[in-house]
C-alpha positions in Angstrom: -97.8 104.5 -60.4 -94.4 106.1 -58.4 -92.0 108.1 -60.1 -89.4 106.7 -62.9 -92.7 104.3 -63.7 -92.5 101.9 -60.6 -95.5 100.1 -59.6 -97.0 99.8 -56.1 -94.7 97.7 -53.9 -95.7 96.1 -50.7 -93.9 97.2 -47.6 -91.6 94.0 -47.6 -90.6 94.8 -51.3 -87.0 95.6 -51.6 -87.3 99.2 -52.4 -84.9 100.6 -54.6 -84.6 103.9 -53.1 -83.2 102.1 -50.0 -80.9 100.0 -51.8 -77.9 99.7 -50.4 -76.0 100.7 -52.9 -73.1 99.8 -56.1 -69.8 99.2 -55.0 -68.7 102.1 -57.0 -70.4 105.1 -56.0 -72.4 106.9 -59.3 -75.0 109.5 -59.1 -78.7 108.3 -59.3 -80.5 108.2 -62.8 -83.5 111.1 -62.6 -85.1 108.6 -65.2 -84.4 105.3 -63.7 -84.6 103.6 -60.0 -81.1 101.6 -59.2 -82.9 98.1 -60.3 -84.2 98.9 -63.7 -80.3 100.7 -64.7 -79.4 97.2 -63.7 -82.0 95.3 -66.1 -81.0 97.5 -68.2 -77.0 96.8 -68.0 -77.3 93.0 -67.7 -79.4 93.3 -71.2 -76.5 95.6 -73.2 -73.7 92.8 -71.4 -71.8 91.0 -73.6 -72.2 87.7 -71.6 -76.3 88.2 -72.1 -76.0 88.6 -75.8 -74.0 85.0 -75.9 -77.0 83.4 -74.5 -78.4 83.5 -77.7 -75.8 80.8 -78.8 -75.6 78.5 -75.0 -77.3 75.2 -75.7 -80.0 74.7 -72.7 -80.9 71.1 -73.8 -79.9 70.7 -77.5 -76.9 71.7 -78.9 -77.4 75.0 -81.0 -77.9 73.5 -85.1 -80.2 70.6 -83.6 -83.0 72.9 -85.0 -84.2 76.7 -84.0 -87.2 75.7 -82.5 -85.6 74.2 -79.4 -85.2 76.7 -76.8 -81.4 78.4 -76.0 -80.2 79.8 -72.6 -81.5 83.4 -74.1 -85.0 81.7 -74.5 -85.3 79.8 -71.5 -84.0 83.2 -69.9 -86.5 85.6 -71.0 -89.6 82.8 -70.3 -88.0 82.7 -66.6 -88.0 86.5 -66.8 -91.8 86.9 -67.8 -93.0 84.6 -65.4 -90.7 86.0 -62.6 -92.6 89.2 -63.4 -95.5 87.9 -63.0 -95.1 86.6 -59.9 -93.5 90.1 -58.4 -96.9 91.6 -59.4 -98.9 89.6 -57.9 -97.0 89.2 -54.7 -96.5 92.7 -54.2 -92.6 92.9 -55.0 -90.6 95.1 -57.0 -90.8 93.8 -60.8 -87.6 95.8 -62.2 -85.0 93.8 -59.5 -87.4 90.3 -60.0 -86.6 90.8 -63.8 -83.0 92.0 -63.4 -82.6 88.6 -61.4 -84.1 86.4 -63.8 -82.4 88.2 -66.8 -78.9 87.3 -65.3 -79.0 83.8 -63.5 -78.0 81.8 -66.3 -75.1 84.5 -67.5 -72.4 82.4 -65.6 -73.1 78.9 -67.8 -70.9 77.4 -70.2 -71.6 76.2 -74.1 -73.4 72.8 -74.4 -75.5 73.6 -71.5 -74.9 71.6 -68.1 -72.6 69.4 -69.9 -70.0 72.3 -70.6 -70.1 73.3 -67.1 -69.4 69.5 -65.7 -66.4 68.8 -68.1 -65.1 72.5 -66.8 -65.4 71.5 -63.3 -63.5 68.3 -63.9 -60.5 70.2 -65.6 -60.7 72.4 -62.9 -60.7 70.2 -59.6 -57.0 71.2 -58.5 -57.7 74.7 -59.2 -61.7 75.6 -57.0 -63.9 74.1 -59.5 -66.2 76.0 -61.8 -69.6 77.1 -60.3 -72.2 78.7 -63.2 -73.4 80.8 -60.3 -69.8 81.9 -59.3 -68.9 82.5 -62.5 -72.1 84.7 -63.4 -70.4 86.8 -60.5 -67.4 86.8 -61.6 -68.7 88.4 -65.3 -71.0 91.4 -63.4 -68.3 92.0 -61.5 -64.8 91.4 -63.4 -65.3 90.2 -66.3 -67.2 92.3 -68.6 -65.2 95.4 -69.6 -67.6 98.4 -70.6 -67.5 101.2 -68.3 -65.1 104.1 -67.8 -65.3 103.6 -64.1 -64.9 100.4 -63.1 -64.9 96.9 -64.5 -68.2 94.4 -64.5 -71.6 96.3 -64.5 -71.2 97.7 -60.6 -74.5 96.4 -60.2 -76.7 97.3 -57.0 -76.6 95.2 -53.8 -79.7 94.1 -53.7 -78.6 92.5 -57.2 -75.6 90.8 -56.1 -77.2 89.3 -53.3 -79.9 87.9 -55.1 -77.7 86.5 -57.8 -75.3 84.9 -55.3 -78.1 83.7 -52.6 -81.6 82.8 -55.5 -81.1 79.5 -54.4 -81.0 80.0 -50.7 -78.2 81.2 -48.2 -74.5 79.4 -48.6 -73.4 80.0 -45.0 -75.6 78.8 -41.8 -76.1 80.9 -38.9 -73.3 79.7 -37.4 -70.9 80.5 -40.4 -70.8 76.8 -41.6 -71.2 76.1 -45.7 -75.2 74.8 -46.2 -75.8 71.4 -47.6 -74.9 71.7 -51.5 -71.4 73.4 -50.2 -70.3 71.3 -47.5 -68.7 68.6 -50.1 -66.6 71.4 -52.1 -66.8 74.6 -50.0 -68.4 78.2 -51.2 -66.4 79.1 -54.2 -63.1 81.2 -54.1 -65.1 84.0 -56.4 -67.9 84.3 -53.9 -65.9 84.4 -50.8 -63.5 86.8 -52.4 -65.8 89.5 -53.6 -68.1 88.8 -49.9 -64.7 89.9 -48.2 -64.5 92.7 -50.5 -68.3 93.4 -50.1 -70.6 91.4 -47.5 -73.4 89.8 -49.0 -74.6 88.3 -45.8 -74.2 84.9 -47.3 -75.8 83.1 -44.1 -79.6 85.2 -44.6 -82.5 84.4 -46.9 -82.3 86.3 -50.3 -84.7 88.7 -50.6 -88.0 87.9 -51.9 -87.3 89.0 -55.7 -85.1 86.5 -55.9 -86.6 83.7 -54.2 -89.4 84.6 -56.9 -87.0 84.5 -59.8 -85.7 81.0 -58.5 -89.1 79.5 -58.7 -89.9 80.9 -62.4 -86.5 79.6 -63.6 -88.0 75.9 -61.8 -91.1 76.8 -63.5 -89.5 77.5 -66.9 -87.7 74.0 -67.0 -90.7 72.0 -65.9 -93.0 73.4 -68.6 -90.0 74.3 -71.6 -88.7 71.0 -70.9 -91.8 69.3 -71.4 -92.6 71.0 -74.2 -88.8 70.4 -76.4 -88.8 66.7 -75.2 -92.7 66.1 -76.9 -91.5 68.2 -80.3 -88.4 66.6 -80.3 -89.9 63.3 -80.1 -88.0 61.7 -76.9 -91.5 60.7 -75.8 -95.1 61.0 -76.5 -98.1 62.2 -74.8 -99.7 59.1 -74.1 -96.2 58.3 -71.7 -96.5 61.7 -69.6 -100.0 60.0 -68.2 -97.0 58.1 -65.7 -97.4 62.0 -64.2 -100.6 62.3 -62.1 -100.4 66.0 -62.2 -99.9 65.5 -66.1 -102.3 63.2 -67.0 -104.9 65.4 -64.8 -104.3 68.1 -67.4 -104.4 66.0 -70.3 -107.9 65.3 -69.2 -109.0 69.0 -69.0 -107.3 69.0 -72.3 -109.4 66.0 -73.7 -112.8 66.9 -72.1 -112.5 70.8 -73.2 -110.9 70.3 -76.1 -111.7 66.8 -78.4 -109.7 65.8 -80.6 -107.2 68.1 -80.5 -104.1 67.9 -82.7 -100.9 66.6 -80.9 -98.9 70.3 -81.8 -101.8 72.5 -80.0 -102.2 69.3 -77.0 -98.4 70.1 -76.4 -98.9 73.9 -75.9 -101.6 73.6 -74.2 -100.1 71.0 -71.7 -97.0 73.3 -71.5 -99.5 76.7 -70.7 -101.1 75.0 -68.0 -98.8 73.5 -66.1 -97.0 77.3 -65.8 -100.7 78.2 -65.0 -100.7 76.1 -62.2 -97.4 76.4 -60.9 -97.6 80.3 -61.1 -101.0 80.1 -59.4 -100.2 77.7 -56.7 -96.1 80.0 -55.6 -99.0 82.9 -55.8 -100.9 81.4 -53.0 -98.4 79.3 -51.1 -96.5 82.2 -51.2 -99.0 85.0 -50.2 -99.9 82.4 -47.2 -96.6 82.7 -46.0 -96.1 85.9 -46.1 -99.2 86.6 -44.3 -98.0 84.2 -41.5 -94.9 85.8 -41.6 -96.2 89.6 -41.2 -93.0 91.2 -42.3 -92.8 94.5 -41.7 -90.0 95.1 -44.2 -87.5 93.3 -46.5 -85.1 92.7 -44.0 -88.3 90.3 -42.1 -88.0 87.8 -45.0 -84.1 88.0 -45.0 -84.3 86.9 -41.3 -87.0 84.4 -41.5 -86.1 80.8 -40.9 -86.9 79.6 -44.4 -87.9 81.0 -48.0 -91.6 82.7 -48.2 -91.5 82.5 -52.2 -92.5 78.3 -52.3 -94.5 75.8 -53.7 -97.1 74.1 -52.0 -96.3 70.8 -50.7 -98.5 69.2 -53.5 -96.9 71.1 -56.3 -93.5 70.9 -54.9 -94.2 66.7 -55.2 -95.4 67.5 -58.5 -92.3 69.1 -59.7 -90.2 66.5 -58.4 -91.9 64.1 -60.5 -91.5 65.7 -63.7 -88.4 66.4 -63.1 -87.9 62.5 -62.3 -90.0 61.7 -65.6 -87.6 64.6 -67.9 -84.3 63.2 -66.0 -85.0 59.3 -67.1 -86.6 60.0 -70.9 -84.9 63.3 -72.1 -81.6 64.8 -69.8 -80.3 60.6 -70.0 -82.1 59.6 -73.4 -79.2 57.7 -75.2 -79.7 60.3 -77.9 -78.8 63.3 -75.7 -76.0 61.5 -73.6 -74.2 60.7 -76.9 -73.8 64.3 -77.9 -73.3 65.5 -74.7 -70.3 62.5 -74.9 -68.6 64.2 -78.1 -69.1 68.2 -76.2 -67.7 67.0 -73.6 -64.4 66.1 -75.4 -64.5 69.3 -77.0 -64.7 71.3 -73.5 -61.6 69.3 -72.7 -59.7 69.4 -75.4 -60.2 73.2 -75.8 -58.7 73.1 -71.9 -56.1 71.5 -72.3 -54.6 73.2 -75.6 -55.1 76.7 -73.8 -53.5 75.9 -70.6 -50.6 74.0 -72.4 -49.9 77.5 -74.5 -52.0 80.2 -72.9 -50.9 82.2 -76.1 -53.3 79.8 -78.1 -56.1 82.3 -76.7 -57.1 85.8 -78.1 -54.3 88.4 -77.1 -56.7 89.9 -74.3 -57.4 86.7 -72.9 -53.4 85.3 -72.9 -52.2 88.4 -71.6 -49.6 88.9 -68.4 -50.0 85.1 -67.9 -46.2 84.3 -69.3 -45.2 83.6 -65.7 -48.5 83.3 -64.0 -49.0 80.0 -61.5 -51.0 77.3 -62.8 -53.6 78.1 -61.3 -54.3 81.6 -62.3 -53.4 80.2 -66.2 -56.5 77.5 -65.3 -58.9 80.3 -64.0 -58.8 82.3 -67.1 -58.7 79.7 -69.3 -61.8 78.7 -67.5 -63.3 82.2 -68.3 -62.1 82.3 -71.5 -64.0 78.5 -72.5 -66.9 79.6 -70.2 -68.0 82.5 -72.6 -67.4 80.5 -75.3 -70.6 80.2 -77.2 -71.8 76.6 -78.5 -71.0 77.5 -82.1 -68.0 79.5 -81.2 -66.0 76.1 -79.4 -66.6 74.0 -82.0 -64.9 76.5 -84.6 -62.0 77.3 -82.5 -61.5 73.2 -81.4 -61.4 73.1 -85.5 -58.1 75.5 -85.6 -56.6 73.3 -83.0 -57.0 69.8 -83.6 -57.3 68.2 -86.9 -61.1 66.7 -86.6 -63.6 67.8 -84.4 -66.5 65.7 -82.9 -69.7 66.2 -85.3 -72.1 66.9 -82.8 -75.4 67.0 -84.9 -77.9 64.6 -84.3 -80.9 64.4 -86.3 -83.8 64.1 -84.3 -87.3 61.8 -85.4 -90.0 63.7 -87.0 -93.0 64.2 -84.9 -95.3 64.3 -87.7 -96.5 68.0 -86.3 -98.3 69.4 -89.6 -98.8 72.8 -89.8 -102.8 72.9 -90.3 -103.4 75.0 -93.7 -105.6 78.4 -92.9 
């Protein structure tokens, strides 16, 4: 153990007392290193507390057994802890990473955020990982001494850059930006305060990345069986996924179809968290780095899947995107909340004053554009529950957006 209750890091751990500091100068905590104040920050936010509400497949009154984005986000935390440990990293900064990557999404899930987008193509487009920016470092309004949550560097970076860098070496936008650009919030607060958008992120948050991908495959999995858009028997189209329903047969006979589901879900984050721990322990061995600033320079990501796993993912994914994300089902709600998002977008930026006094403020003549951008914010915290009550004060009916799902004829087994 280290002081303030730090575990051992390895020396290409980002080490907090090298950080490179908040934005905002403040004095060091004698209790706390710089990553664990910002857990710590990112949990008392405002935006974290609305996760609770943010639909991550299901809309929110679909039933309370389906997971939310605050759910999904402390599965992706667990597991990103897990794999800090074992790889050597600092845990507090892997767990401040995973704790706020999904604080920048809409309500109704990845369908808010596409209907946003749409309404704002003349005005930059909405990015969930711009916008989770945006709220750490503008938006939410707690502290004395600045706004956002002044988080660390080392923070920032990772939030920005978990999915890999935006710029290449030679200053041009990577692949997933070269359509669209880097969004204005990103570029604006890198001129403000470099994030060195073109490097690697540093190994906490490539390891955070990979628990959120690990999250989704096995969660995923999991709400689509219990909600009933397929069965068991169909997941045996997965090699990967029918091997484990094997080991699930042969070790366990006749096992209910509630406790086969669990146990499907457990061991494919088994295997996945097993297989990033030794891809990525190879790599970093190959790698030798002699610090944190190694792995930011290296060519490619040391936090990975193996090639076989990687394929493996895919293929879920593939399996999830056909049968559950497009299931007619899902596609008809995610129909109705998308009407909602744009109704609510286009009442607001028609009469600003429509919106909460500290919202519609200083915007009587603002430009178009900076009316759209908080409207944008404004919609984007907007919790699934909370949208459809305040499209009810607008508009005289409101899309019903329940849809009752099939029983799965899941008994709970008497004691």
């Amino acid at each position: 153990m280290r002081p303030n209750g730090e575990r051992w890091r390895a020396a290409y751990a980002t080490d907090p007392a090298r950080t490179r500091g908040r934005l905002i100068a403040e004095a060091s905590s004698p209790t706390r290193s710089d990553f664990q104040r910002d857990r710590d920050r990112i949990i008392h936010s405002t935006a974290f507390r609305r996760l609770k509400h943010k639909t991550q497949v299901f809309v929110h009154h679909e039933g309370d057994h389906y997971r939310t984005r605050l759910t999904h986000t402390l599965e992706v935390s667990q597991i990103a802890r897990a794999l800090a440990r074992a790889l050597g990293l600092d845990e507090d900064l892997a767990e401040a990473l995973a704790l706020s990557h999904d604080l920048g999404h809409t309500c109704f899930g990845h369908t808010g955020e596409d209907a946003l987008d749409a309404c704002m193509a003349a005005h930059g487009g909405f990015d969930h990982n711009a916008q989770a920016l945006r709220i750490v470092t503008r938006l939410e309004r707690r502290y004395a001494g600045f706004d956002g949550l002044n988080l660390a560097w080392e923070t920032l970076e990772g939030l920005v850059k978990h999915n890999g860098p935006l710029l290449d070496r030679d200053g041009q936008p990577t692949r997933r930006y070269v359509e669209r650009g880097i969004p204005a919030a990103i570029l604006e607060y890198d001129a403000l305060n470099p994030l060195d958008l073109w490097s690697q992120a540093g190994p906490e948050a490539q390891a955070a990345s990979l628990a959120d991908d690990i999250a989704y495959a096995a969660h995923d999995l999991d709400d689509g069986l219990r909600a009933g858009l397929f069965d068991i028997p169909e997941l045996r189209a997965v090699p990967f996924l029918a091997d484990l329903l094997d080991e699930i047969d042969r070790l366990h006979p006749g096992l209910e179809p509630s406790r086969v589901i669990h146990e499907l879900a457990r061991r494919v984050i088994t295997r996945f968290v097993e297989d990033v721990i030794r891809e990525g322990g190879r790599r970093i061995a190959a790698l030798d780095p002699k610090n944190v600033e190694a792995i930011r320079d290296a060519a490619e990501p040391v936090i990975v899947f193996s090639q076989a796993i990687a394929e493996a993912d895919a293929e879920i994914m593939r399996f999830l995107w056909a049968r559950m994300y497009r299931h007619p089902g899902v596609v008809a709600v995610r129909k109705k909340a998308d009407a909602i998002v744009n109704d609510l977008f286009s009442a607001f930026t028609a009469a600003p004053s429509r919106m909460p006094e500290e919202w519609s403020a200083g915007l009587t003549d603002a430009s178009e554009g900076r009316v759209a951008r908080r409207v944008a914010d404004y919609i984007a915290g907007m919790t699934d529950t909370y949208a459809v009550l305040a499209h009810r004060k607008l508009y005289p009916t409101t899309p019903d957006l329940y849809w009752e799902l099939p029983s799965r004829g899941l008994p709970l087994t008497e004691p």
